[in-house]
C-alpha positions in Angstrom: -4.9 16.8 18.7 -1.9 18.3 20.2 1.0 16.2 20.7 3.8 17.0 22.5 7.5 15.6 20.8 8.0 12.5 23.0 5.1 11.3 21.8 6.0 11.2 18.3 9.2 9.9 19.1 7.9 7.5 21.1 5.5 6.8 18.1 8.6 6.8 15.3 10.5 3.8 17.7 7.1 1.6 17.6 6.8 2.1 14.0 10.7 1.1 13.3 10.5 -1.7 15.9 7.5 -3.3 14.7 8.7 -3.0 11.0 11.8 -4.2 11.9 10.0 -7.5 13.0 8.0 -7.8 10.3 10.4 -7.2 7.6 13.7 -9.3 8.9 11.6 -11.8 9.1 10.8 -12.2 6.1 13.3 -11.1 4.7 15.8 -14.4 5.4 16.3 -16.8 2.6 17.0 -19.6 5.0 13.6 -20.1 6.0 10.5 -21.3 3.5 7.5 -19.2 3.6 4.5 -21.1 3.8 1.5 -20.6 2.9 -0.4 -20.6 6.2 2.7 -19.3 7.8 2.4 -16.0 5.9 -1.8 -15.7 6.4 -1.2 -16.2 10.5 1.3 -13.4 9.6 -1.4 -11.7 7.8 -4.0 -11.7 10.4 -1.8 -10.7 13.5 -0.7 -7.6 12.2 -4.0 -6.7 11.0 -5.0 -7.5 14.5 -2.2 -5.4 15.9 -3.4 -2.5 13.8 -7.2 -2.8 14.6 -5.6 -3.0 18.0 -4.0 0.4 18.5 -7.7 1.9 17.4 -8.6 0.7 21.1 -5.5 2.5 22.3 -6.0 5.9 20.9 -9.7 5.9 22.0 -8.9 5.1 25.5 -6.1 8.2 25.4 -8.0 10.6 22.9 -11.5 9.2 22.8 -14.1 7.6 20.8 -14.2 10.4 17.7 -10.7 9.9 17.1 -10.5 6.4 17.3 -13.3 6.4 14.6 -11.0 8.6 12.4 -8.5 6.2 12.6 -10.1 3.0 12.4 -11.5 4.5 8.8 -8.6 6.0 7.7 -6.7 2.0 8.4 -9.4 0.4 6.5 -9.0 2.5 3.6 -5.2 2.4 3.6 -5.0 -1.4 3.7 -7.7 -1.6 1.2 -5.6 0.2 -1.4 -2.3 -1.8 0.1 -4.0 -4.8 -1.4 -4.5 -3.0 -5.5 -1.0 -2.0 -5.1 0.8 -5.5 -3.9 -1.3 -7.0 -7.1 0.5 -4.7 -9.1 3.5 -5.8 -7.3 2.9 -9.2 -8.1 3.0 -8.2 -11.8 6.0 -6.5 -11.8 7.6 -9.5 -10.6 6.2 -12.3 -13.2 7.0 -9.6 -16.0 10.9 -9.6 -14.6 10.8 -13.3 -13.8 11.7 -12.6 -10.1 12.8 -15.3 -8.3 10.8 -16.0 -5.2 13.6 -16.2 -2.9 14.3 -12.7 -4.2 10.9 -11.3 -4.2 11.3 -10.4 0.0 14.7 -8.3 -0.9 12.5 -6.0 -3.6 9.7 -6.1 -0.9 11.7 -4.9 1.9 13.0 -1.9 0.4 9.7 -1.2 -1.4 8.1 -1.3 1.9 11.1 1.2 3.7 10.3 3.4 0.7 6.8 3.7 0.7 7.0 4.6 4.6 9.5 7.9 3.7 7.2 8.7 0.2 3.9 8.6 2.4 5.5 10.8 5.3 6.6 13.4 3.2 3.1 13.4 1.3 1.3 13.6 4.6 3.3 16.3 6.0 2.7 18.4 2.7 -0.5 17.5 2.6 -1.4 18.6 5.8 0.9 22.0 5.1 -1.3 22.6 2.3 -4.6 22.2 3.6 -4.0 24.1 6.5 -2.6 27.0 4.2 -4.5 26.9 1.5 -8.2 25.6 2.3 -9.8 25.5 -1.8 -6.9 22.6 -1.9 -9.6 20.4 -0.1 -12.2 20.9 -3.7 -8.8 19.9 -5.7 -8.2 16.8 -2.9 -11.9 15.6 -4.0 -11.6 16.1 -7.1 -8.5 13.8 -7.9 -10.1 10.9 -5.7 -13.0 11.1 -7.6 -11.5 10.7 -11.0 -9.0 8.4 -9.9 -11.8 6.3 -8.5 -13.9 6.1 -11.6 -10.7 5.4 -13.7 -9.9 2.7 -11.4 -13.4 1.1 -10.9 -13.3 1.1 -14.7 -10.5 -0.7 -15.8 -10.3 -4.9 -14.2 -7.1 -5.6 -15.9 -4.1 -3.3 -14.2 -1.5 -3.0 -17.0 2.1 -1.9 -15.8 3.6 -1.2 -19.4 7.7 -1.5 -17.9 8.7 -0.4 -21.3 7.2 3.0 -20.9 8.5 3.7 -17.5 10.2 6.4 -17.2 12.6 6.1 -14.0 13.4 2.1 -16.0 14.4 4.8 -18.9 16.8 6.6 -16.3 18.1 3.7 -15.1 19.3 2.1 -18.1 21.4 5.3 -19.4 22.7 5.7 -16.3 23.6 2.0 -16.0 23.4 -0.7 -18.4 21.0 -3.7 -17.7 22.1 -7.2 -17.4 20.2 -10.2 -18.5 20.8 -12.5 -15.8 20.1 -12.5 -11.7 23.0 -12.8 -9.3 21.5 -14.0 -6.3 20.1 -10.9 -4.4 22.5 -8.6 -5.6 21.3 -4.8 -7.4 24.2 -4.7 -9.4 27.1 -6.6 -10.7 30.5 -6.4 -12.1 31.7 -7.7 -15.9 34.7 -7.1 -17.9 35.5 -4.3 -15.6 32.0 -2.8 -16.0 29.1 -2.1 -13.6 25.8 -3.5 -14.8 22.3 -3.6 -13.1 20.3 -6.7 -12.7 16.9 -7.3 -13.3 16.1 -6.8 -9.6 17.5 -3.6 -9.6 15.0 -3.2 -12.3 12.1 -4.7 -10.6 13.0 -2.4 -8.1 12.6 0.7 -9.9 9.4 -0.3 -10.8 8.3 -0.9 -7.7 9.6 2.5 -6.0 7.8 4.1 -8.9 4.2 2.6 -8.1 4.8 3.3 -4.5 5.2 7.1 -5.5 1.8 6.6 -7.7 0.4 5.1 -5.1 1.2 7.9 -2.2 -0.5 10.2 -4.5 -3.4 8.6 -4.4 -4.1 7.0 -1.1 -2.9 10.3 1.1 -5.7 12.7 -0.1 -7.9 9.8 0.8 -7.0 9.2 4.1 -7.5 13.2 4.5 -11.1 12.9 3.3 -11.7 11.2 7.0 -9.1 13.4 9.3 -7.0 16.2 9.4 -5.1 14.8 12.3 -1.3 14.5 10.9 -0.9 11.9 14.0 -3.7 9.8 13.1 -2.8 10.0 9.2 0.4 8.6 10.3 -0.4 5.8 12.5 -3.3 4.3 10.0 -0.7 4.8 6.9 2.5 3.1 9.0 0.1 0.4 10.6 -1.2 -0.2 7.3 1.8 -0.9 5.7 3.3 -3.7 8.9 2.5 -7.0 7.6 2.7 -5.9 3.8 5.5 -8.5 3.2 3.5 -11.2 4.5 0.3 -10.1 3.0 1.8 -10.0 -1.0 2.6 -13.7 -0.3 -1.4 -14.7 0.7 -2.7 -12.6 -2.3 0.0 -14.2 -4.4 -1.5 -17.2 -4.1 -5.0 -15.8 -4.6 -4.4 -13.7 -7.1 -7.2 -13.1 -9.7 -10.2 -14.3 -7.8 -10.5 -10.8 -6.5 -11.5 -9.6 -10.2 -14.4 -7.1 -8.6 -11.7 -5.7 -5.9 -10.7 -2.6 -8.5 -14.5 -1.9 -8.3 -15.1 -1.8 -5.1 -11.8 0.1 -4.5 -12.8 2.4 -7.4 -16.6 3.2 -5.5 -14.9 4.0 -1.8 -12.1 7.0 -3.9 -15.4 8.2 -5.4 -16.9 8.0 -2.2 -14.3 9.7 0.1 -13.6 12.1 -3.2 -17.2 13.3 -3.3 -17.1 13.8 0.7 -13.9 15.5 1.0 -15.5 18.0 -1.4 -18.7 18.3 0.1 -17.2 19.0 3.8 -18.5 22.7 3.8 -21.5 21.8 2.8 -22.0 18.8 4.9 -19.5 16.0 7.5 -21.0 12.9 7.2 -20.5 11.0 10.6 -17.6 9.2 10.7 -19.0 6.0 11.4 -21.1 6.5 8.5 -18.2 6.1 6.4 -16.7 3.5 8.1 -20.0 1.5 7.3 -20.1 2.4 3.7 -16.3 1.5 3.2 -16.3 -2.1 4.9 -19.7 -2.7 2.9 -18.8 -2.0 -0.2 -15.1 -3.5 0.0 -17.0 -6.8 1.5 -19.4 -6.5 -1.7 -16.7 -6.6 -3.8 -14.7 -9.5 -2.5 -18.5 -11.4 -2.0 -19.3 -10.9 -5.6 -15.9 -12.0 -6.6 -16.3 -15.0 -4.9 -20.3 -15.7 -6.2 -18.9 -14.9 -9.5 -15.6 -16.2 -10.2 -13.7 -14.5 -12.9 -11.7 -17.6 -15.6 -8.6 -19.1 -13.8 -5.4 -17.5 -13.6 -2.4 -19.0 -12.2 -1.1 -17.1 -8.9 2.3 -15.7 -8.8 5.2 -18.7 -7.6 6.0 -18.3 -4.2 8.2 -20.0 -1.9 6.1 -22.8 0.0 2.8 -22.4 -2.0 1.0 -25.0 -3.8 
């Protein structure tokens, strides 16, 4: 797919535009989130993504638009494991509610530049060095088993390294201040536990570009169609956390299902050569065994545990 540079400028001022909606709006403290407010939320932008599928296969065709459509449902997929994980780092810090959209807003912005610069390497290095499709595979795979493996996602702040950095570099407060990173006392400069929250999150949104760009490479090797599903992916994240903070925990097989579609894309990524599985095919396989998941979860309900508090939920 050759694309000339209006196009991906034209593409860069959709992206900003539509993430600026999303995020400014939620993003005000004046206004409650509620809890269907946020799900109507949820299901336009996932709309709006499914959407531009129809887009790019009346301009580049029905192939394409098949790479795309796969490489969106995998991305959100693992958007949803990693706003769990969010979710954590916020009840281990205490976050206020109110507070959580300021962490979220930034943690968004950054996992936008993170996955951009991983896609463009990415790309680089497959294009320069083809064996780095075996290596590609081989990481999905074993991050897949590790993941289907383990229900309970453990965050550990204590251990984190960058939380480490932060505090010699700046001394931690015990206390919030509103919305505010940092804060003055006695003439020093301290940071506040949503700095550190933060710092967490930016971490895990590094973790998670690692793992969710060799996937998305498993299905294409179009940079512009790794882009658009990553970046549409991501619109409507803000929103989303909020729904599965309310439902968190009944998803209790999601890690599984997650775990069988890196092992899946793993184990095709490294078999290309050999074989390309249609791309339809894996569409199929990655929406059944995601819907599995969440089916099971629901047959077979895992022992209650309360959601995260949000603003507006019950």
């Amino acid at each position: 797919m050759s694309l000339a540079l209006w196009h991906w400028g034209a593409f860069a001022a959709l992206v900003v535009a539509l993430l600026t909606i999303d995020l400014v709006a939620f993003a005000r403290r004046d206004q409650e989130i509620s809890f269907l407010r946020v799900v109507g939320w949820s299901i336009g932008w996932t709309a709006l993504g499914v959407g531009f599928g129809g887009l790019i296969y009346f301009w580049q065709g029905g192939g394409a638009a098949s790479e795309y459509l796969t490489g969106f449902v995998i991305e959100k997929s693992l958007s949803i494991d990693n706003l769990f994980v969010f979710a954590l780092v916020f009840a281990y810090f205490g976050v206020p509610a109110a507070s959580q959209r300021r962490v979220l807003f930034w943690g968004i912005v950054g996992a936008i530049v993170l996955r951009a610069i991983f896609i463009f390497a990415g790309a680089a290095l497959l294009d320069a060095f083809h064996y780095t499709i075996y290596l590609f595979g081989g990481f999905l795979v074993l991050t897949g088993l590790r993941m289907a493996r383990h229900s309970d996602i453990e965050i550990h702040p204590e251990r984190n390294p960058a939380l480490k950095l932060l505090g010699r570099i700046i001394p931690l407060a015990n206390r919030y201040e509103g919305d505010r990173f940092v804060v003055r006392e006695r003439g020093r400069v301290f940071a506040t536990p949503l700095a550190a929250a933060f710092v967490l999150v930016a971490t895990f949104d590094l973790v998670f570009a690692v793992d969710s760009i060799p996937a998305i490479f498993a299905v294409t090797r179009e940079t512009f169609l790794v882009c658009a599903a990553n970046a549409f992916s991501l619109l409507g994240l803000a929103s989303l956390y909020f729904v599965l903070a309310e439902l968190l925990g009944r998803f209790h097989y999601l890690n599984v299902g997650l775990g069988m579609v890196l092992v899946f894309v793993g184990a095709k990524m490294a078999a290309a050569d050999l074989y390309e599985l249609p791309v339809w095919a894996s569409l199929v396989v990655i929406v059944g065994v995601l819907g599995t998941a969440v089916g099971v979860s629901m047959l077979r309900p895992a022992p209650y545990r309360p959601a995260i508090p949000v603003e507006g939920g019950s």
